[in-house]
N, C-alpha and C positions, 0 to 999 in steps of 0.2 A: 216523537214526543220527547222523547229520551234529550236529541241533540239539543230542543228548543231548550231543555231545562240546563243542561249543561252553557249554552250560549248564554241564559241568562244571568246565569251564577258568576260567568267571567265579565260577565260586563256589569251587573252589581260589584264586585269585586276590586273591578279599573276605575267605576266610580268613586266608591271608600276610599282609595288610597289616595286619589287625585284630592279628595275632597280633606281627609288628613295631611296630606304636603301643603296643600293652602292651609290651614290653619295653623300646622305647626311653625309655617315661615312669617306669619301675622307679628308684626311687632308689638311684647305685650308692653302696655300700658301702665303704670306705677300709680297707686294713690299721692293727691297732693299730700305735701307738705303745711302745714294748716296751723298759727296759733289765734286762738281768738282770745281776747281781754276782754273782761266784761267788768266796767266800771262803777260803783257804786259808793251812794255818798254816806253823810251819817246816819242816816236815816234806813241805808240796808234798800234804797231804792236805785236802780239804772240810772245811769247817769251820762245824757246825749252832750255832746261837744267838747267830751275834756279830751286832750292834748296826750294821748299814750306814746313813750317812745319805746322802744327797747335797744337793747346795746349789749351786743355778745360781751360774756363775762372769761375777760382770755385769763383771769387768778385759778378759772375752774380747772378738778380733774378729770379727763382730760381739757385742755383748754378749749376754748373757743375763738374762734377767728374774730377780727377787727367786724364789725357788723354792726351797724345803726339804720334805724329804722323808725320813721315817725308817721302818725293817724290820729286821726280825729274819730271820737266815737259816734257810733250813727245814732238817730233815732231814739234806737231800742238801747243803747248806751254800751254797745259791743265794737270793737276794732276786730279785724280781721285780717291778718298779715298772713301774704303768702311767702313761704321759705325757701321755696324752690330754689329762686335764687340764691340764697345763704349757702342749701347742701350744694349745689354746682361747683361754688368757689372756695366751700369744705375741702370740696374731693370724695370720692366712690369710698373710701374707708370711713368716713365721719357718719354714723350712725345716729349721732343726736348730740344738741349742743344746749350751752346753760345761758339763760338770757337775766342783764337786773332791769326792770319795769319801772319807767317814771313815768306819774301821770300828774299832767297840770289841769286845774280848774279856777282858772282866775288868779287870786294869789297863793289858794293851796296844793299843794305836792305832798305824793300819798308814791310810796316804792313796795315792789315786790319782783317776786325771782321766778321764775321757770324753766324746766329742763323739756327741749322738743325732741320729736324723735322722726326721725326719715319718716315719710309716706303713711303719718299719722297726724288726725285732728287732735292737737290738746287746747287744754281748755285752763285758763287762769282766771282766779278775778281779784283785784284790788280794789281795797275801803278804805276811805277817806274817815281818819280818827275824828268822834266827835272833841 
């Protein structure tokens, strides 16, 4: 009785670790990189199809890399730009960078600023002056 409990402990035991090495060698995974604009007019209502760009602000400190980036907002009157690509051509040290926000809707244009940050959703929104 004795050996079977000993047997079993060592092979519970060759399991754990096997099953530890697999998971410790699992590539982890990063949260995206995430800004979403959320457009609204004078009225403080969403605002579906206006023309968001954004455009890395290289004046900032620390600067920001050359980056332009344009969308239409959906529906719900939100853009939703994935960064990914911006931190890659950053570089592994760039932590977060500062963006100026132009938004067109027909003949008016409405700006604002945001700062993103690696492997976090942020959230801005711009209003159109009455």
């Amino acid at each position: 009785m004795k050996r079977n409990s000993i047997f079993g402990f060592i092979l519970l035991s060759l399991f754990m670790s096997v099953l530890w090495t697999t998971q410790a060698c699992k590539k982890k995974t990063e949260d995206p990189s995430i800004l979403k604009v959320f457009v609204r007019d004078e009225n403080r209502e969403l605002l579906p199809d206006a023309k968001v760009i954004i455009i890395g602000d290289t004046k900032s400190n620390p600067p920001t890399i050359d980056y332009v980036d344009t969308m239409v907002t959906d529906s719900q009157g939100v853009s939703e730009f994935d960064l990914n690509t911006f931190f890659e051509q950053s570089g592994k040290a760039t932590l977060s960078g500062y963006f100026n926000i132009l938004v067109k809707y027909g003949e008016k244009i409405a700006e604002g600023k945001t700062r993103v940050k690696r492997n976090i959703v942020s959230v801005e929104t711009v209003y159109f002056e009455p």
